[in-house]
LUMTI-265431 format. One record per atom (N, C-alpha, C): residue number from 1; residue in one letter; atom name; y, z, x. Coordinates in steps of 0.2 Angstrom, whole numbers. Layout:
BEGIN
[NUM 'A' 'CA' [Y Z X]];
...
# end
This chain:
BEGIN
[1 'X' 'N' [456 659 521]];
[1 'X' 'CA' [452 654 520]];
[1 'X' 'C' [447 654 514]];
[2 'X' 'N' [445 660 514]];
[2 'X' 'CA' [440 659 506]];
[2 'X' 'C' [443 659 502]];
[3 'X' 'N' [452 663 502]];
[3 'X' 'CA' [456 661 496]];
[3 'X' 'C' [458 654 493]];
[4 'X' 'N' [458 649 500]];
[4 'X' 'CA' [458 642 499]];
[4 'X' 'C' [453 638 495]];
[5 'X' 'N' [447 642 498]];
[5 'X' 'CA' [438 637 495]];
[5 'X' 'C' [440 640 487]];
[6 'X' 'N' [441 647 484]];
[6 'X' 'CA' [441 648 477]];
[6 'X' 'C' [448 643 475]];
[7 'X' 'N' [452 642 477]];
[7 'X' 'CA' [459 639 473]];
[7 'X' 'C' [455 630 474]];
[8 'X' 'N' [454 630 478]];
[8 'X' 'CA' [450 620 476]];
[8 'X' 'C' [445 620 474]];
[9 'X' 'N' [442 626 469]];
[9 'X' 'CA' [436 624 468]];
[9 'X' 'C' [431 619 470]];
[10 'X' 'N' [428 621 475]];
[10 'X' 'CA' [426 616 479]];
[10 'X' 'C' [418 614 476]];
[11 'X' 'N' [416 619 471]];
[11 'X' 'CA' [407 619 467]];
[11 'X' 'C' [412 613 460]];
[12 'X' 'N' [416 613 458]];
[12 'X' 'CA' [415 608 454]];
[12 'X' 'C' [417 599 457]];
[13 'X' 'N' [422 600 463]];
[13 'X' 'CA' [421 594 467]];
[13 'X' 'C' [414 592 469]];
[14 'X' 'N' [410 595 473]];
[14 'X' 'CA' [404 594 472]];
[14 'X' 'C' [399 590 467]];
[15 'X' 'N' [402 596 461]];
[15 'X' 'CA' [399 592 455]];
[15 'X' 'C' [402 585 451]];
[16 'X' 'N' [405 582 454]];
[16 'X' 'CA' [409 576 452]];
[16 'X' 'C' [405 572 457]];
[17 'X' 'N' [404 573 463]];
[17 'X' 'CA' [401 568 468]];
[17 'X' 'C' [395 568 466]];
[18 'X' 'N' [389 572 462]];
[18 'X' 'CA' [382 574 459]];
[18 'X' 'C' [382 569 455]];
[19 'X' 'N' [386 570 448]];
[19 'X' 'CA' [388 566 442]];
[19 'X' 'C' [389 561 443]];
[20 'X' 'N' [393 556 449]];
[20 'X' 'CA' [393 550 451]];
[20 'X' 'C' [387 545 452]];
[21 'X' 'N' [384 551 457]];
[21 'X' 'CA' [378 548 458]];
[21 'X' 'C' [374 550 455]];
[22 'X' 'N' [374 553 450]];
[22 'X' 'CA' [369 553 444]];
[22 'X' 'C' [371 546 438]];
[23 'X' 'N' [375 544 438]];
[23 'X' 'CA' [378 537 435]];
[23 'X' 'C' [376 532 438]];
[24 'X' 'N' [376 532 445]];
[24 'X' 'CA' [376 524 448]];
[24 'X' 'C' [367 523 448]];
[25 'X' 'N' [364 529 446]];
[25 'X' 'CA' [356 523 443]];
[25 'X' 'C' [355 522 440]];
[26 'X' 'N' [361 524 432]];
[26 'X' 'CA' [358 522 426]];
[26 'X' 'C' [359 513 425]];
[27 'X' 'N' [354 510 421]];
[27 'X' 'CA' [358 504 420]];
[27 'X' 'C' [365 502 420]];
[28 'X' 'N' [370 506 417]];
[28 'X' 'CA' [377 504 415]];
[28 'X' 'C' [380 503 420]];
[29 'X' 'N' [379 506 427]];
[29 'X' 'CA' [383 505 434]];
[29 'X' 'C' [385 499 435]];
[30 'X' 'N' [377 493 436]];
[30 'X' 'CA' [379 488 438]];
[30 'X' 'C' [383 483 433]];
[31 'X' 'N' [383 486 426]];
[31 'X' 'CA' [384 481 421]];
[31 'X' 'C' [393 477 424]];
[32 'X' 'N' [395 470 424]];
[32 'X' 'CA' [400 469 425]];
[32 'X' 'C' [405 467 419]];
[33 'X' 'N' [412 470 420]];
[33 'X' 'CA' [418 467 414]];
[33 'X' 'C' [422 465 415]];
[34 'X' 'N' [425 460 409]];
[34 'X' 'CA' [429 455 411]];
[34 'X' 'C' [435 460 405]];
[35 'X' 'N' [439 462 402]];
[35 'X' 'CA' [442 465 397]];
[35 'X' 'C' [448 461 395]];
[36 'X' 'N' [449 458 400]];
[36 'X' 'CA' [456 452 399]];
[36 'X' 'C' [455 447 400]];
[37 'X' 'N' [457 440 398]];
[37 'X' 'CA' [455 434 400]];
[37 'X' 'C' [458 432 408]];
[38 'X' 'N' [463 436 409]];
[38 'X' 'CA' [468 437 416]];
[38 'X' 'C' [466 443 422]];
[39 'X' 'N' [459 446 419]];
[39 'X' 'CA' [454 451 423]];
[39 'X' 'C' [452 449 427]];
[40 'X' 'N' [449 453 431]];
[40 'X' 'CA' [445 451 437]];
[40 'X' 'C' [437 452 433]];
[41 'X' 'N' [433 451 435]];
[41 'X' 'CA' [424 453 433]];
[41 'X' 'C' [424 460 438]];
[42 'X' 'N' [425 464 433]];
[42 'X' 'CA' [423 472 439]];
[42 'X' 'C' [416 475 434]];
[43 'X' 'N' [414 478 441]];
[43 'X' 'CA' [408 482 441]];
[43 'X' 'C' [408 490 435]];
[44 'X' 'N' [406 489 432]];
[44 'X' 'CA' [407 501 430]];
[44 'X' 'C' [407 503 436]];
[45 'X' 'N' [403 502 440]];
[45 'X' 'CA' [402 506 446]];
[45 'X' 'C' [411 509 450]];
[46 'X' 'N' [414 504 449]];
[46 'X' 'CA' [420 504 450]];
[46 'X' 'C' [425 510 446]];
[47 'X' 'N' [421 510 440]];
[47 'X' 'CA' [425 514 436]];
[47 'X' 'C' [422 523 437]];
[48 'X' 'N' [416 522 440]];
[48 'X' 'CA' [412 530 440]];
[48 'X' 'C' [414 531 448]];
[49 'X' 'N' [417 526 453]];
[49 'X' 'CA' [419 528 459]];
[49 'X' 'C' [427 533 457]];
[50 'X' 'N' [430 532 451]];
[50 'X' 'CA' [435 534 449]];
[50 'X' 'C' [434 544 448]];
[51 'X' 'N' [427 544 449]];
[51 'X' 'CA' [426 553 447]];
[51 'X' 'C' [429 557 452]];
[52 'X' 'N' [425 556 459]];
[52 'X' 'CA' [429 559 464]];
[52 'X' 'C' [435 559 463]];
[53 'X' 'N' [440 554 467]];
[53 'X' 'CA' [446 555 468]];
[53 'X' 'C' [449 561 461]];
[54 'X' 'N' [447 558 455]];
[54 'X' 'CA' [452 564 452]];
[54 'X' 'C' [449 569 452]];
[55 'X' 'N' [443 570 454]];
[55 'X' 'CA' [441 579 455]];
[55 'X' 'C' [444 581 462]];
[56 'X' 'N' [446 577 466]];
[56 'X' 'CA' [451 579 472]];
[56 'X' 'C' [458 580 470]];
[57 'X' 'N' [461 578 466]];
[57 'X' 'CA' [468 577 463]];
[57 'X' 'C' [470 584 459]];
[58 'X' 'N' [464 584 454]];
[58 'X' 'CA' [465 591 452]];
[58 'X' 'C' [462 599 455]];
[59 'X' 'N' [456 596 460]];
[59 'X' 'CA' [456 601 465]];
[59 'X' 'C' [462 605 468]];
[60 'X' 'N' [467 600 472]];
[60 'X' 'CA' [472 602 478]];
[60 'X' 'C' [478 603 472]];
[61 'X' 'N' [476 601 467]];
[61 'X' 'CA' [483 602 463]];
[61 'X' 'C' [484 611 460]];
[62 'X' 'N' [479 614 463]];
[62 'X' 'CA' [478 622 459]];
[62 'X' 'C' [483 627 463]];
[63 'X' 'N' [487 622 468]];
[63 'X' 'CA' [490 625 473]];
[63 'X' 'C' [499 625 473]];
[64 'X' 'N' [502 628 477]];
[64 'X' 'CA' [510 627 477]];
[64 'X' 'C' [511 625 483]];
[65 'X' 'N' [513 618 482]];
[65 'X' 'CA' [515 614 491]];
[65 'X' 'C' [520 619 495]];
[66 'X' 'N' [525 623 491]];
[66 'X' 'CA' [529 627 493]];
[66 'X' 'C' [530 634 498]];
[67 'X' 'N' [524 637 493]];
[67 'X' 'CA' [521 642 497]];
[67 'X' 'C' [517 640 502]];
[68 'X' 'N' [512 636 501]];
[68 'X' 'CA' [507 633 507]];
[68 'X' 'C' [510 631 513]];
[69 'X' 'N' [517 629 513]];
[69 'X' 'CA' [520 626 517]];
[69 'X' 'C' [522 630 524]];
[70 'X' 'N' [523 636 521]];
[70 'X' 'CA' [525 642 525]];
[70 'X' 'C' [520 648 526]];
[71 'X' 'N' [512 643 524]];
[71 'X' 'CA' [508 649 524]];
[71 'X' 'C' [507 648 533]];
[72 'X' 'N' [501 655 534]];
[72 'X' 'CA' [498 656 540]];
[72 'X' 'C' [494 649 542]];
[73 'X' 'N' [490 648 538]];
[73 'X' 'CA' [485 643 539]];
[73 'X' 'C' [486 635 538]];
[74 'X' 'N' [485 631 543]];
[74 'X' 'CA' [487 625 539]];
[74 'X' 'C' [484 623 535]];
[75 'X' 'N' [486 624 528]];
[75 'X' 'CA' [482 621 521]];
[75 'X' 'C' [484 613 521]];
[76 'X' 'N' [488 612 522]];
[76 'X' 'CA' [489 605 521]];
[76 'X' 'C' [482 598 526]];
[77 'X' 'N' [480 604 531]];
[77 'X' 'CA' [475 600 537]];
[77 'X' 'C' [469 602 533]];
[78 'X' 'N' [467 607 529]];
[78 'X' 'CA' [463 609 525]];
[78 'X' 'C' [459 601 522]];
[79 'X' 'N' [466 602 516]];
[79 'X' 'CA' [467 596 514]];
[79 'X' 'C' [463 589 513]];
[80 'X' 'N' [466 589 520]];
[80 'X' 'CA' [465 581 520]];
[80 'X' 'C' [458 581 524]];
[81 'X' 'N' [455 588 526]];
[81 'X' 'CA' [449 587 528]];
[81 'X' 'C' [445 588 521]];
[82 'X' 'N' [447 590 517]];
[82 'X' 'CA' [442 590 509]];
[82 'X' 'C' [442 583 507]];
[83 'X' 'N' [449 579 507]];
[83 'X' 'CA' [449 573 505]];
[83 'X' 'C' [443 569 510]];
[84 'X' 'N' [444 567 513]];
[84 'X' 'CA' [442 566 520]];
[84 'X' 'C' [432 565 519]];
[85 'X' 'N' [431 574 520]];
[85 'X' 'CA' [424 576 518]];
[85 'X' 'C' [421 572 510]];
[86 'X' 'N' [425 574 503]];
[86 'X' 'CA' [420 574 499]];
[86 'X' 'C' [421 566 498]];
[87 'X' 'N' [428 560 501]];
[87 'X' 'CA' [426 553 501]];
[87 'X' 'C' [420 553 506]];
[88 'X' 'N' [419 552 512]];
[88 'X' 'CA' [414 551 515]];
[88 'X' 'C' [406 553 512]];
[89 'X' 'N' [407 559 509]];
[89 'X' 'CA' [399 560 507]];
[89 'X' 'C' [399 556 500]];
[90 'X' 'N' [403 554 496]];
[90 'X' 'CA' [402 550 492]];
[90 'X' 'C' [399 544 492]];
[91 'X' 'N' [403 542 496]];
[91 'X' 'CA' [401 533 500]];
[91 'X' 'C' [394 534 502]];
[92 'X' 'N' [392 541 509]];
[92 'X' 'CA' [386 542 509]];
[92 'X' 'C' [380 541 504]];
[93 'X' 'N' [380 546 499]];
[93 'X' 'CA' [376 545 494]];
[93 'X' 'C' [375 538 490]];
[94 'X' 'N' [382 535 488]];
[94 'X' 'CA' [379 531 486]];
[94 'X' 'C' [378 525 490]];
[95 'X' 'N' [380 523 496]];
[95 'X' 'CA' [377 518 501]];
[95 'X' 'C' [369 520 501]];
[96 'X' 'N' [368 527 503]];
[96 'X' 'CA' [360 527 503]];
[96 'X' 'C' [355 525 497]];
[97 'X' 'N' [359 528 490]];
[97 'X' 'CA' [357 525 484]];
[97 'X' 'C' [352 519 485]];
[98 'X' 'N' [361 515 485]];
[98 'X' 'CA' [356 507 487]];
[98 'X' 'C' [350 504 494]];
[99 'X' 'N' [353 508 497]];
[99 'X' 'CA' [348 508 503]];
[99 'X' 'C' [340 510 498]];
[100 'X' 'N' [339 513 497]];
[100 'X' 'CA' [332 516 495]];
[100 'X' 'C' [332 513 489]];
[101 'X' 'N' [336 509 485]];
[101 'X' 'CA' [333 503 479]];
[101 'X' 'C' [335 509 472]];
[102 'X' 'N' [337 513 476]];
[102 'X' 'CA' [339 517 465]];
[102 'X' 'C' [344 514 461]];
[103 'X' 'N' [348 510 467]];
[103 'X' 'CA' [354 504 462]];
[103 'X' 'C' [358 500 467]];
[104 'X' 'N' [360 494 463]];
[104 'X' 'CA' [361 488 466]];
[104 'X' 'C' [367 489 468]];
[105 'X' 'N' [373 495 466]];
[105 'X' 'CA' [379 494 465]];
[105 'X' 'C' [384 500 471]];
[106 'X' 'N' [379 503 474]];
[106 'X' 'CA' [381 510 479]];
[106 'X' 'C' [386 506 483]];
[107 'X' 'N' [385 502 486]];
[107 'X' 'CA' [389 499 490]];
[107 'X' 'C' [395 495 487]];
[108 'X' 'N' [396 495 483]];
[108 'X' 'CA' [403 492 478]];
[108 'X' 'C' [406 498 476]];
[109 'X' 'N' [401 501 476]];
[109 'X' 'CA' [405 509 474]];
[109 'X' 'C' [408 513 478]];
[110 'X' 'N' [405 513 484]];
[110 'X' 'CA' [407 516 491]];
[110 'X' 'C' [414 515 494]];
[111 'X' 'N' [414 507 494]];
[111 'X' 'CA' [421 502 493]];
[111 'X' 'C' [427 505 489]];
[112 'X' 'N' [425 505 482]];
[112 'X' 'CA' [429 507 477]];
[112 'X' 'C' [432 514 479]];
[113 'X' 'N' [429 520 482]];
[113 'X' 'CA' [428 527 482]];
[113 'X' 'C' [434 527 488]];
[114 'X' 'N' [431 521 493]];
[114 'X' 'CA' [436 523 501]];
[114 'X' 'C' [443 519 498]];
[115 'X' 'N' [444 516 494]];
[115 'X' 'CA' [450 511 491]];
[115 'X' 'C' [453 518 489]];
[116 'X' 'N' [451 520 482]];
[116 'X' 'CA' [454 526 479]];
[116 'X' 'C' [456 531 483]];
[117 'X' 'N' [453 535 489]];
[117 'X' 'CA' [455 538 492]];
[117 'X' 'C' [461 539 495]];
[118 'X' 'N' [463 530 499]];
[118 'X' 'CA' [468 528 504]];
[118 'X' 'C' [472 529 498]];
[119 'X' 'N' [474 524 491]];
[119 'X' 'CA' [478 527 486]];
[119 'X' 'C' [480 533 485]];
[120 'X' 'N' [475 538 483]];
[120 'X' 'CA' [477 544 483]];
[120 'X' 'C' [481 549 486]];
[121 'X' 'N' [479 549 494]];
[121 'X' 'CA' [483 550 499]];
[121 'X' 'C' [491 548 499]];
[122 'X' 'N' [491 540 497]];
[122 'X' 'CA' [497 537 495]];
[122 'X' 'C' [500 540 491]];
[123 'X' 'N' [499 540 487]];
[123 'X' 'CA' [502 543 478]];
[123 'X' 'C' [503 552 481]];
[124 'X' 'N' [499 556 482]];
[124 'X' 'CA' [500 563 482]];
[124 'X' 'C' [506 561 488]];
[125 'X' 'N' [508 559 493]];
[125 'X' 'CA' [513 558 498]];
[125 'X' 'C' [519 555 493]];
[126 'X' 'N' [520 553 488]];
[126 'X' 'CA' [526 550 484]];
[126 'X' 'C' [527 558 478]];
[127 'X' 'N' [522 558 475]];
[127 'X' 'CA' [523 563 468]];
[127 'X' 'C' [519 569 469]];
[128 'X' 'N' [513 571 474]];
[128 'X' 'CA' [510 577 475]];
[128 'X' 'C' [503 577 470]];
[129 'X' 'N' [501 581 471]];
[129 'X' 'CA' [494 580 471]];
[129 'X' 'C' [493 581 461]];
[130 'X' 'N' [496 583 458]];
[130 'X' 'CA' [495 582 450]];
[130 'X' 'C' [495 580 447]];
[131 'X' 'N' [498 573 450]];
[131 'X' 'CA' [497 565 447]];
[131 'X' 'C' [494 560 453]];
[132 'X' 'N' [491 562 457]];
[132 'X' 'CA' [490 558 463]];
[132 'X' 'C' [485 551 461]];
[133 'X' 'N' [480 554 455]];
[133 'X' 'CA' [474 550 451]];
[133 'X' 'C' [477 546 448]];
[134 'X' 'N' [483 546 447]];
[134 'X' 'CA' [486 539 440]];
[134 'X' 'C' [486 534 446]];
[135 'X' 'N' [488 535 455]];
[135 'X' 'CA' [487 528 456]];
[135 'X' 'C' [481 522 457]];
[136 'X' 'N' [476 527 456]];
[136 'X' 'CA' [468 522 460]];
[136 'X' 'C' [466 519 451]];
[137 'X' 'N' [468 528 448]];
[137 'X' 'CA' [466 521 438]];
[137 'X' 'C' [472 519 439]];
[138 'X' 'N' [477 517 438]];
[138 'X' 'CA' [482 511 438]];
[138 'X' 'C' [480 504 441]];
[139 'X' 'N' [478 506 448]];
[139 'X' 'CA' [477 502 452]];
[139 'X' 'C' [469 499 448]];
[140 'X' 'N' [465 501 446]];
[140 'X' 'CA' [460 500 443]];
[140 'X' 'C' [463 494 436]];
[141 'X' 'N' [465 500 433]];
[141 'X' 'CA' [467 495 427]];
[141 'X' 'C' [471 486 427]];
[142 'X' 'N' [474 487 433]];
[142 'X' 'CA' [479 481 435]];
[142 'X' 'C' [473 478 436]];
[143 'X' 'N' [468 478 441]];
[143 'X' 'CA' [462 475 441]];
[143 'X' 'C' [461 470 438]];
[144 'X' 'N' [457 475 431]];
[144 'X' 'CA' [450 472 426]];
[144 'X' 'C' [457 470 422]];
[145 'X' 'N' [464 471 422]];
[145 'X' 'CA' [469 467 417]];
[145 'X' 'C' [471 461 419]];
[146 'X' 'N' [473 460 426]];
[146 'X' 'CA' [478 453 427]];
[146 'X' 'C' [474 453 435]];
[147 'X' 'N' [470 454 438]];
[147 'X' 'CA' [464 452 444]];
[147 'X' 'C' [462 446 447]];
[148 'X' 'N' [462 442 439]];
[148 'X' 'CA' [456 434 440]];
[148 'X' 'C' [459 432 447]];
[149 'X' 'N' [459 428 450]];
[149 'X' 'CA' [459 424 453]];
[149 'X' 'C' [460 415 451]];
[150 'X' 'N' [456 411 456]];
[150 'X' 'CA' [455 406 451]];
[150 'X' 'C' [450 403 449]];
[151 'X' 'N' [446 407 449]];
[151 'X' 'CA' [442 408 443]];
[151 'X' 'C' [435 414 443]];
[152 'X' 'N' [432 413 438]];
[152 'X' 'CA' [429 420 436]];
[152 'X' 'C' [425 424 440]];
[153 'X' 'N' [422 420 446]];
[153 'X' 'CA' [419 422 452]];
[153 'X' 'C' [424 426 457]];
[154 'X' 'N' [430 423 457]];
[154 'X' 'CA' [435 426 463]];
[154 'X' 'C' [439 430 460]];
[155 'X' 'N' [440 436 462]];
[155 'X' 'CA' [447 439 459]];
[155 'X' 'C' [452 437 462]];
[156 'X' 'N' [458 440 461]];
[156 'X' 'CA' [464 438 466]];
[156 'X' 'C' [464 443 474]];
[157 'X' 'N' [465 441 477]];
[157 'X' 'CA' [466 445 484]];
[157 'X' 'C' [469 451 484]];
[158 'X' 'N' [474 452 479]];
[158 'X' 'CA' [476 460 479]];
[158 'X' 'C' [469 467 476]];
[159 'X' 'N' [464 460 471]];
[159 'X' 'CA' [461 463 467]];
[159 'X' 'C' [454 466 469]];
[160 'X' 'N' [454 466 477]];
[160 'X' 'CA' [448 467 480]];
[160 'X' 'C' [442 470 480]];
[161 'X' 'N' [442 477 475]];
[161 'X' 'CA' [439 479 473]];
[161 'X' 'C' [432 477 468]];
[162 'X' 'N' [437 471 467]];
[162 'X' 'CA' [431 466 462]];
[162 'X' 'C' [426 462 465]];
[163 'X' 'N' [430 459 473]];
[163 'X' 'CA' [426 453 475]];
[163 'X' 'C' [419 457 479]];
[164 'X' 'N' [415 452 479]];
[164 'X' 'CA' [410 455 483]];
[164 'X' 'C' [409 458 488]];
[165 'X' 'N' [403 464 490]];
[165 'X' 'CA' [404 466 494]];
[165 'X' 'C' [403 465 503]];
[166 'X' 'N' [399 456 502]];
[166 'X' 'CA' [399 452 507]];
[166 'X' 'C' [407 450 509]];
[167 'X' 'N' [413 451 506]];
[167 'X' 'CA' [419 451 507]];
[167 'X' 'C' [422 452 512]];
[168 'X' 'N' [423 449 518]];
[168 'X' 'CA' [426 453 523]];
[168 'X' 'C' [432 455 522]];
[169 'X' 'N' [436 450 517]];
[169 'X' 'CA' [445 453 518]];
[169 'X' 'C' [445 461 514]];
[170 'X' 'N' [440 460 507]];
[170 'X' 'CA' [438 466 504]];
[170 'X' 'C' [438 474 509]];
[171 'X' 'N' [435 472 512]];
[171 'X' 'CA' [433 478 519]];
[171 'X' 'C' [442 480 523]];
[172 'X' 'N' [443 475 525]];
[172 'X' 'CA' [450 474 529]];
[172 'X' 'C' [455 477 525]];
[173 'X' 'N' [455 477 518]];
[173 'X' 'CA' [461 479 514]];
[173 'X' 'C' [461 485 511]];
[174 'X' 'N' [452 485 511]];
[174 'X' 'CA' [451 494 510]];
[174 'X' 'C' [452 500 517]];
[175 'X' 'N' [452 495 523]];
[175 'X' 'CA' [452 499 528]];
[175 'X' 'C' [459 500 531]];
[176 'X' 'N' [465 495 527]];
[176 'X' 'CA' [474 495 529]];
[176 'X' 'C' [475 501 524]];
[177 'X' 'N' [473 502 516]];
[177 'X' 'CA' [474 506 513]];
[177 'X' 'C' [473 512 514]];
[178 'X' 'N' [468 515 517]];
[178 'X' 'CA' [465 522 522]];
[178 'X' 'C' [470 522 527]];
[179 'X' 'N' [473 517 528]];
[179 'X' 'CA' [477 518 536]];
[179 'X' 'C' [482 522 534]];
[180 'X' 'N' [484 516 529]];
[180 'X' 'CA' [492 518 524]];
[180 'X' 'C' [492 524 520]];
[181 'X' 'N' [487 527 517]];
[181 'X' 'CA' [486 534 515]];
[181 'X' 'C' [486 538 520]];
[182 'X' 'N' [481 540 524]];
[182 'X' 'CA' [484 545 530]];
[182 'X' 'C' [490 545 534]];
[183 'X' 'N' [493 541 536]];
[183 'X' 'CA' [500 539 538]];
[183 'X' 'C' [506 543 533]];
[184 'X' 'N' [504 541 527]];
[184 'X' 'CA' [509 543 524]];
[184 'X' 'C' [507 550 520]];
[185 'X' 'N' [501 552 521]];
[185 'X' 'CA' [502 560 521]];
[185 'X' 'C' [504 565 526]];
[186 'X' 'N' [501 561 532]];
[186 'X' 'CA' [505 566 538]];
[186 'X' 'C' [512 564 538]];
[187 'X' 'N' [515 560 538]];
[187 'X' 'CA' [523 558 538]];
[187 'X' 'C' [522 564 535]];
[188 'X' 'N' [522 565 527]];
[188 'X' 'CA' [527 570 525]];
[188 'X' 'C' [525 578 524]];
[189 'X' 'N' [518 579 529]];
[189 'X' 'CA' [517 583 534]];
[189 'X' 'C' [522 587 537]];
[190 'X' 'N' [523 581 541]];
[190 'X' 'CA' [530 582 547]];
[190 'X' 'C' [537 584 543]];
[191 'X' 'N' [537 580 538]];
[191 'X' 'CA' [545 581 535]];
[191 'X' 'C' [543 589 532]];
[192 'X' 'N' [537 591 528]];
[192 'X' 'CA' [538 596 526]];
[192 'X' 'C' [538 604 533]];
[193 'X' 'N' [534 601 538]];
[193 'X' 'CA' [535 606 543]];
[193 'X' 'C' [543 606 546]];
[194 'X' 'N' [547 601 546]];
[194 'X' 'CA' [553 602 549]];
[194 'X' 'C' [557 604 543]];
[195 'X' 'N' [554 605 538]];
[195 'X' 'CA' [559 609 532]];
[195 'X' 'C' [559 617 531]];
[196 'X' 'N' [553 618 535]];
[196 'X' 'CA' [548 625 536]];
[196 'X' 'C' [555 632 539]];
[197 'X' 'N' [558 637 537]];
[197 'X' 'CA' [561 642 539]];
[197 'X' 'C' [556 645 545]];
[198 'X' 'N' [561 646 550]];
[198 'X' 'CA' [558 647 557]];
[198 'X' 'C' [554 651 559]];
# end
């Protein structure tokens, strides 16, 4: 177990969730961009929600799915309680952020943080965890590129990360993609335990 906590550095994870929410009070958080005329209007918030996920991506990447897979201890449960844990206190902090008035935008970011996360899940289940972060920025960049809607106030439905957080569909899509990310990490879970030498 302590050889786990040193291989995912868990003091710089930590510090990726600090550095977040040391960002979301500056001015530039709430600032919004449009960078393509086919963009959505997204938050920066949205883009410093991007710090987590890749300090998790390159956290669990310090490992060999191979040998982990035949270790003693389930490290793959570890995991997804690391994932699991530093999304939730992300979200925490920065919801509270905006609770107590240090910024408009903790709540757009929370959103963002639990969206990346379900991709991440997703992505580390297809290619593994050391590129697991190109799907939440990809998914990001598709956004603020080809997002709009129809028109500057609406993104498109896929692009929900942009629309308000008064959004109910926003919420619903971020909570089918949390579904879809755990699913599809335990899936290959299983396929890796039934690959596991007896």
């Amino acid at each position: 177990m302590v050889l786990w906590f040193r291989v995912r550095r868990i003091d710089l994870l930590l510090a990726a969730i600090a550095l977040g929410a040391l960002l979301l009070v500056t001015p530039l958080a709430a600032l919004r961009a449009m960078p393509s005329p086919a963009g959505a209007n997204v938050a920066a918030a949205c883009m410093i929600a991007l710090l987590v996920p890749m300090a998790l991506s390159g956290s669990c990447s310090r490992s060999d799915d191979r040998v982990e897979a035949v270790a003693v201890r389930p490290t793959r449960a570890l995991d997804f309680l690391l994932v699991i844990s530093a999304i939730v206190a992300s979200c925490a902090v920065s919801t509270l952020q905006e609770l107590i008035g240090l910024t408009s935008v903790g709540v757009v970011a929370a959103r963002a943080t639990l969206a990346y996360g379900g991709l991440l899940l997703v992505a580390q289940s297809l290619s593994g965890w050391r590129v697991a972060a190109v799907l939440p920025a990809t998914y990001l960049l598709a956004v603020a590129i080809a997002g709009r809607g129809p028109d500057v106030t609406h993104p498109a439905w896929w692009a929900w990360i942009a629309a308000g957080t008064g959004d109910t569909g926003s919420w619903l899509l971020t909570g089918f993609v949390d579904g879809l990310g755990t699913a599809t990490y335990w899936k290959r879970s299983a396929r890796l335990g039934n690959n596991t030498p007896g």
